[in-house]
N, C-alpha and C positions, 0 to 999 in steps of 0.2 A: 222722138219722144225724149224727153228729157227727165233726168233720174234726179230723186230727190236726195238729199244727204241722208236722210232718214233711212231710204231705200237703199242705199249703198252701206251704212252701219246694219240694217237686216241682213244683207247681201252676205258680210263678210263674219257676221254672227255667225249665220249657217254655216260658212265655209269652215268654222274654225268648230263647229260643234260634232261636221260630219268628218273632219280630218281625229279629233278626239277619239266618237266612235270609232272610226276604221283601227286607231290604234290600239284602244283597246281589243277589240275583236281580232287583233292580229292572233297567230299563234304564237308563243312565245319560243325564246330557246331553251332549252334546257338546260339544268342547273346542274353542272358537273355532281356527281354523288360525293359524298363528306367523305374524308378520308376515315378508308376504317380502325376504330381505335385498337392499338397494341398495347393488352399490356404489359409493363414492365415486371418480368420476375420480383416476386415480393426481395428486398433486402433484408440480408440479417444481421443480426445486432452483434456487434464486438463480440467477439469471444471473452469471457472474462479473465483476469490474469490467472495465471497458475497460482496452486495452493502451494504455501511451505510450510512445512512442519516445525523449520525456525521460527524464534520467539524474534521480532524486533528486538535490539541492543538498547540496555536501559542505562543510564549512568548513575552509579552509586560510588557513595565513601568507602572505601576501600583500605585495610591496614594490613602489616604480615606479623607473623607467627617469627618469634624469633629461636633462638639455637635452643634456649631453657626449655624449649617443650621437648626439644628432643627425645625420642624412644616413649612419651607418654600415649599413651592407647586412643585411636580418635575412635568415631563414633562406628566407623567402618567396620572396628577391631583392630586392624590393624596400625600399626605402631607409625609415630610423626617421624617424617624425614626431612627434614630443611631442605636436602639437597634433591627431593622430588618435585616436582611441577604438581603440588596439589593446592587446596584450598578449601576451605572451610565457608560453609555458606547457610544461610536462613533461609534464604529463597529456591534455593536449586535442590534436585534431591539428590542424596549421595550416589555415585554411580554416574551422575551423568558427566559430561565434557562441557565445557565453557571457552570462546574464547573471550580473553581479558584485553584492552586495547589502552594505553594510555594516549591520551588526546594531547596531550603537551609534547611530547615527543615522538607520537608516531608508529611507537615497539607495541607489539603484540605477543601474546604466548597463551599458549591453550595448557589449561588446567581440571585436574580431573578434580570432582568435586567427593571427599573421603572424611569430612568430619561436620558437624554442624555449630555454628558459632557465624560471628567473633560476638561474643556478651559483651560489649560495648554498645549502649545505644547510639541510634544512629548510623552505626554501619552495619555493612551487607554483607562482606566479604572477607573473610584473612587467608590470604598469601602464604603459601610457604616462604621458605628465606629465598632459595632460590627462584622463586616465578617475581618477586619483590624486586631482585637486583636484574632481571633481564629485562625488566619494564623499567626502571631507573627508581624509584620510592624508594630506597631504603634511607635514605637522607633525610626524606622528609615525615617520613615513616607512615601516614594518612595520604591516603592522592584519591579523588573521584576520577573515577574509571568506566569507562564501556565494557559493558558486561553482555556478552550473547551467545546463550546456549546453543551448541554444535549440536551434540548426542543426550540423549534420554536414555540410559539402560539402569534403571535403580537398581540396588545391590537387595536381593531377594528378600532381606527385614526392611526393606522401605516402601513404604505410599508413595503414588506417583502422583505429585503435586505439580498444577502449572505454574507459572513462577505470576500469576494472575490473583492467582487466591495469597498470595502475600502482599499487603498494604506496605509492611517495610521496607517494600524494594527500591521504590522511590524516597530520596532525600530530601532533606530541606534546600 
């Protein structure tokens, strides 16, 4: 008998429709299980920086207190000494510690703060004679200066002022 082309395209229809079913109806393999998820410990955030009780350093105009004042009363009561490391300030309150930095040359000196002034507008600060000439200013006799409160201890007749609530601390 002889096959027709027709009969050979049904032939190989079938073949390919029952190899299809078979594969389908295979069992399949099994799908490895998902890996189970870990979670990661939550992370935590920076620590924030430490607190200081230091004021950041402000730079102000700066003059000193010359010999004439000598023995006259500051606001402390106590009498001017040239030859003390004090100063005289609008912004700081009496009692506390300062250090004074000059940026031109690099000298520092810590001054206690015993009178209030300098009645000059525009400046922030007056020097004893001596805290003047360890920072090099007596020449020029005016120098803007790095100014940053150390200690706070106001002297018992004063308000404890931050050096915030004074607008004059900043110069032109």
């Amino acid at each position: 008998m002889k096959t027709s082309n027709w009969q050979l395209d049904v032939r190989g229809a079938l073949a390919l429709m029952s190899l299809l079913l078979a594969a389908s109806c295979a069992t399949q393999q099994p799908q490895p299980a998902p890996a189970p998820v870990v979670e990661s410990p939550p992370v935590a955030a920076p620590a924030p920086p430490p607190r200081t009780s230091a004021q950041p350093s402000k730079t102000v105009r700066t003059s000193y207190q010359g010999e004439q004042a000598a023995g006259r009363p500051t606001a402390s009561g106590e009498p001017y000494d040239p030859d003390e490391l004090t100063a005289a300030s609008k912004i700081f309150p009496i009692g506390s510690t300062v250090l004074v930095t000059n940026p031109a040359n690099g000298k520092s000196v810590k001054v206690r703060i015993n009178d209030r002034g300098p009645h000059v507008r525009g400046r922030s600060l007056d020097l004893s004679t001596r805290a003047a000439e360890e920072l090099g200013i007596t020449e020029k006799g005016v120098a803007r200066l790095k100014v940053k409160r150390i200690d706070s201890k106001p002297a018992k007749h004063e308000s404890t002022k931050s050096t915030s609530d004074s607008a004059s601390a900043s110069t032109p």
